[in-house]
GULUM-704290 format. One record per residue: residue in one letter; x, y, z of N, C-alpha, C in turn. Coordinates in steps of 0.1 Angstrom, whole numbers, plus 5000, padded with zeros to 4 digits. Example, Ala and Ser with C-alpha at 12.3 -4.5 7.8 and 13.67 -1.06 7.14 Angstrom:
! GULUM-704290
A513249435078512349555078513249675078
S512849785071513749895071512950005079
***
This chain:
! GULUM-704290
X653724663025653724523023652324463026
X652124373017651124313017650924143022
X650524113032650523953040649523863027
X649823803021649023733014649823543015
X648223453011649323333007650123322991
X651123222991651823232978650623202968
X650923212954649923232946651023222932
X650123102922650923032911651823132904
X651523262902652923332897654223422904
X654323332917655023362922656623282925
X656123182915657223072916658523142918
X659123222905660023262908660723402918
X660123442923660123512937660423432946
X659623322945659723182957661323122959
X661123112946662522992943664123092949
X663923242943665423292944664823372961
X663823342969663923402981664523262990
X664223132986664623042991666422952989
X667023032978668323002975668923122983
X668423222983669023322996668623283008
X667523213016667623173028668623023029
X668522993016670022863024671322913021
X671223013016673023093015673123173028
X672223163040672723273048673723193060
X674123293063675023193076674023103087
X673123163089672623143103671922953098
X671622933084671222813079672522713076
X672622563081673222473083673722473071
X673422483058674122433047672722473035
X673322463020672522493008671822353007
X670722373000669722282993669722282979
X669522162971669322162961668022212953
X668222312947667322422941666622362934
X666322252932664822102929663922112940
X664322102952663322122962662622242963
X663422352965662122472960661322432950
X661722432936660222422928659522292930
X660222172937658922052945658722152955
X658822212964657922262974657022402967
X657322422954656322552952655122442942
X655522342939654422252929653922202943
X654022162954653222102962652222222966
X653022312970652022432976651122462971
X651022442955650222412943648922362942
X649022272950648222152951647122182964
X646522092962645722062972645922002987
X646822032992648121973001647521983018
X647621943027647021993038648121993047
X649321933042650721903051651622053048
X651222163041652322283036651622403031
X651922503035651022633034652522703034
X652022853025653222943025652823043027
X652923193033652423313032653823423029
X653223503022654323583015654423733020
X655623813023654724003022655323993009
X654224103002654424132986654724282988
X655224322978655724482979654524562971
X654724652969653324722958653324692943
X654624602937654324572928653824402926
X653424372941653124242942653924112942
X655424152945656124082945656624082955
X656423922960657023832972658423922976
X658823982986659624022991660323933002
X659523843012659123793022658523643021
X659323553031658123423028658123333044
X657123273046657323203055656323063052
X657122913055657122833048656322743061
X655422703059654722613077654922453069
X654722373078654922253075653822183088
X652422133086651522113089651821943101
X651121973108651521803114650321833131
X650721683131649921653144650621643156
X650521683170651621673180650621623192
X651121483193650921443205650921513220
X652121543215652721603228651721723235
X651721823220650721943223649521913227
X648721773221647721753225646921823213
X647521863200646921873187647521963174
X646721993169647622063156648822103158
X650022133153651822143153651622213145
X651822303136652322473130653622463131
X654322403121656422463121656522563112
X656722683115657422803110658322733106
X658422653089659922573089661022673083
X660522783073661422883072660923013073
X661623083074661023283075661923353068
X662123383061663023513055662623613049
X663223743052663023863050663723903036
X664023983030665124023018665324133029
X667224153024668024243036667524363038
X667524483028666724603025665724613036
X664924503039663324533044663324433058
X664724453065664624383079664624453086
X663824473100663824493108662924583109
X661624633098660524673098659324623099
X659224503107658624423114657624343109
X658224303093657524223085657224043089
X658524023098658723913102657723873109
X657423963126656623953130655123953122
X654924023112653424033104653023873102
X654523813094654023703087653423573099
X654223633111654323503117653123543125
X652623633128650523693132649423663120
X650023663107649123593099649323443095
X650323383103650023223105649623203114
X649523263125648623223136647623273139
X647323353130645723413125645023303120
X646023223111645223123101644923013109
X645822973120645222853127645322863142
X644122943141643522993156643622813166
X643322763165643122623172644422523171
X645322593168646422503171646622493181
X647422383184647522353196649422413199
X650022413186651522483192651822473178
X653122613181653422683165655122663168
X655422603157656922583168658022633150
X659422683155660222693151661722683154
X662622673144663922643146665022803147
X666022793158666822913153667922863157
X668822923150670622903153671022993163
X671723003166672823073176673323183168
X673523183154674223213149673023343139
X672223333147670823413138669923513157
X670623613163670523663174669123773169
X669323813163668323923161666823823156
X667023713146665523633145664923563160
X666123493169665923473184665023593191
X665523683189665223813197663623833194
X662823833183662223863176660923733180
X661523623180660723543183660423473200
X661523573206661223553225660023633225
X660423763217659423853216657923873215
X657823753205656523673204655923543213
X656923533223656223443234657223303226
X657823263219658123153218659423093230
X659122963235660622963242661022853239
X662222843244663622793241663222603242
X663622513235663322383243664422323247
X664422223257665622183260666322063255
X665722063243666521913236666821943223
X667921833216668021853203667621853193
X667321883181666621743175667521643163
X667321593162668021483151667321463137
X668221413127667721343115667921233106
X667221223097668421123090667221163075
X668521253066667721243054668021183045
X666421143034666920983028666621043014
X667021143010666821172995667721312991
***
């Protein structure tokens, strides 16, 4: 496997790795499969709020993707890095692709000030994986309110 960022012919690797990360249990509910191709046309662009890195197999196809969503944190006292999604395809878990992707996002933004992501209860082995890497636990919830 190969750590690369997504790259324009990968749309559709993108799109059906992303309709398999909101069919899994450990994810709250499905997405409407418009938002992947708006988030693979943004990633497109010239964007500075969304970056993707992919592992590709040897025929160059996205097997793997991890999705950041760029932002500023007070709190941290500067750059925020959200790991907003990570998925593996099943075949290829637990050969430590996950960890690759998430050392080549934080390869890419040496000066962040904090790299932060979400896990369910219901997703033990991605938990495991990411205590692993030094992330910990926070003690609050978070909330939403989506308007589209």
């Amino acid at each position: 496997m190969v750590i690369r960022e997504i790259l324009p012919w990968d749309r559709a690797p993108f799109c059906r790795m992303v309709e398999q990360f909101y069919a899994l249990p450990a994810v709250a509910h499905p997405i409407d499969p418009a938002h992947a191709a708006r988030t693979f046309d943004l990633l497109m662009g010239d964007t500075p709020y969304a970056r993707c890195f992919v592992a590709a197999d040897e025929h160059d196809v996205p097997r793997a993707y991890c999705l950041c969503a760029i932002t500023w944190s007070n709190e941290a006292g500067g750059l925020c890095v959200w790991l907003d999604e990570l998925m593996v395809d099943d075949a290829l878990r637990g050969q430590g692709i996950g960890h690759r992707l998430i050392a080549a996002v934080r390869s890419a933004y040496p000066d962040a000030a904090r790299f932060r992501l979400e896990v369910t209860d219901d997703n033990p082995r991605a938990a495991a994986l990411y205590r692993s890497l030094g992330f910990e636990g926070l003690p609050y919830r978070q909330m939403v309110i989506d308007q589209g």
